[in-house]
N, C-alpha and C positions, 0 to 999 in steps of 0.2 A: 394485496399488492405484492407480485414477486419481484422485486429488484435487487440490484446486489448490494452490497452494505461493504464499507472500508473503514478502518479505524488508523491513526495516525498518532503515536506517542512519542512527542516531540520532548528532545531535550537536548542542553547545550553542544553536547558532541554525537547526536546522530536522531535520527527518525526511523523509529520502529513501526512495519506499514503490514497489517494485515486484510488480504479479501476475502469475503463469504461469498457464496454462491447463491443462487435465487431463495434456496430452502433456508439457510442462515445454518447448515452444519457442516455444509464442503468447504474447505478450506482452498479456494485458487492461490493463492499468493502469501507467503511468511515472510519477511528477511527484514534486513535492518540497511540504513545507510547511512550513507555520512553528514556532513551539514555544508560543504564546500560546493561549489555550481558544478561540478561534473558528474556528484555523486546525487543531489538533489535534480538531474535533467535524467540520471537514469530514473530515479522516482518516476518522475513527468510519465516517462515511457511507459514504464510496468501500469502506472493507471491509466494511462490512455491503453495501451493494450488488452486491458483486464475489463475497460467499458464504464 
């Protein structure tokens, strides 16, 4: 099955969001955000954009 895969490492003051690509070694997306509703709707974005 090639899907893409996203990992979420949640903690008091931010969410760390990484996505892999179909293969599981491309890296599409790194970064960290915050835990406040402006910075969790960019979340929202980056995964709805990423699929």
């Amino acid at each position: 099955m090639n899907t893409k895969s996203c990992g979420l490492n949640v903690h008091k003051d931010g969410v760390f969001c990484c996505i892999l690509g179909k293969n599981k070694e491309e890296i599409l997306f790194q970064g960290r955000f915050g835990t406040l509703k402006p910075e969790l709707d960019k979340l929202r974005k980056t995964l709805i954009e990423n699929g």
